[in-house]
C-alpha positions in Angstrom: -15.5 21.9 74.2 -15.6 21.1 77.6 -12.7 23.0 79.6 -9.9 19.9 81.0 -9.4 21.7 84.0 -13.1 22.1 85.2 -14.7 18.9 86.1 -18.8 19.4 87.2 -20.0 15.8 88.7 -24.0 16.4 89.7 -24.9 13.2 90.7 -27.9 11.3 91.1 -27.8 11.3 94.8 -27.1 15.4 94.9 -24.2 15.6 95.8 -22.1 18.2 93.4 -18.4 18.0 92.9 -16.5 20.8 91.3 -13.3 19.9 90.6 -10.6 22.9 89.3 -7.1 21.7 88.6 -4.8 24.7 87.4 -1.4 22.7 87.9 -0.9 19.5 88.4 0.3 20.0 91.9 -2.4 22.8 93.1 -6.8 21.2 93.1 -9.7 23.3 94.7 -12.9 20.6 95.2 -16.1 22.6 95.7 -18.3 20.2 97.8 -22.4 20.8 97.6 -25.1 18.4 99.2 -28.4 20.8 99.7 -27.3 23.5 102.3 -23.7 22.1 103.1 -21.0 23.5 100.8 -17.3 23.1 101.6 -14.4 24.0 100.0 -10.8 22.3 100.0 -7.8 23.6 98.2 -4.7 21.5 98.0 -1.2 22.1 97.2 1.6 19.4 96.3 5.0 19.9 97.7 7.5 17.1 96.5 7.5 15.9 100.5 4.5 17.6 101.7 0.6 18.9 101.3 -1.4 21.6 102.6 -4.7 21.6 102.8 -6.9 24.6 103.3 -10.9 23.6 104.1 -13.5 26.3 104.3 -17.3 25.0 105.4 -19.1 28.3 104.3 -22.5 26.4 105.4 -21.2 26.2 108.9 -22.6 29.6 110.9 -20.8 28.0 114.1 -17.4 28.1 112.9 -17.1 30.5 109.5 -13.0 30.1 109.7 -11.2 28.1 107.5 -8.3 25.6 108.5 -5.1 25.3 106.8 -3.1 21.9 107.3 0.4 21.4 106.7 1.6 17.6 106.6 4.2 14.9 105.3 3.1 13.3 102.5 1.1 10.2 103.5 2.6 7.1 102.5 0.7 6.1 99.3 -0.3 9.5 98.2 -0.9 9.6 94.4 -1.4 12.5 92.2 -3.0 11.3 88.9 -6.6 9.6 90.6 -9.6 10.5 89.7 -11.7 13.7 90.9 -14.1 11.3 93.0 -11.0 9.2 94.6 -8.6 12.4 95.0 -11.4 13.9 97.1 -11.6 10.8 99.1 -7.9 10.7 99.3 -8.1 14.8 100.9 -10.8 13.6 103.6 -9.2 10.9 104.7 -5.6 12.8 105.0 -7.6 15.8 106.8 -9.4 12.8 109.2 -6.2 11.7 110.6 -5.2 15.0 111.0 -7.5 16.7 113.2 
């Protein structure tokens, strides 16, 4: 039986998504694509995120970055592993 909180998404185009979700408030997406792997761990506060991204793949900047924001308008909790990813870039994006 395949473990509910574990979600592994090879895909055709290689990228791989592992998705862990150990409360419904807390993800960790681990993001491969040949050498690039990247990690993001969120957290879901009732009014606020944070969102720690670590690019191991990156020699030029091997520090991770931790970002603490107001909910965005719209933010939903219950998407899918492929659209909640989308949904961390594109908070981080406006971000930085």
């Amino acid at each position: 039986m395949r473990d509910p909180l574990l979600t592994r998404r090879p895909r055709s185009d290689g990228w791989q998504v592992t998705v862990t979700r150990p409360d419904p408030r807390a993800i960790l997406f681990d993001v491969a694509l040949s050498d690039y792997r990247e990690f993001f761990f969120v957290a879901v506060g009732e009014r606020s995120l944070a969102i720690t991204m670590y690019d191991t793949s990156d020699d030029t900047f091997p520090e991770p970055q931790t970002f603490v924001f107001a909910k965005p308008y719209g933010w939903q909790d219950d998407l899918p592993d492929d659209e909640a990813l989308l949904q961390v870039w594109q908070a981080v994006g406006v971000q930085r």
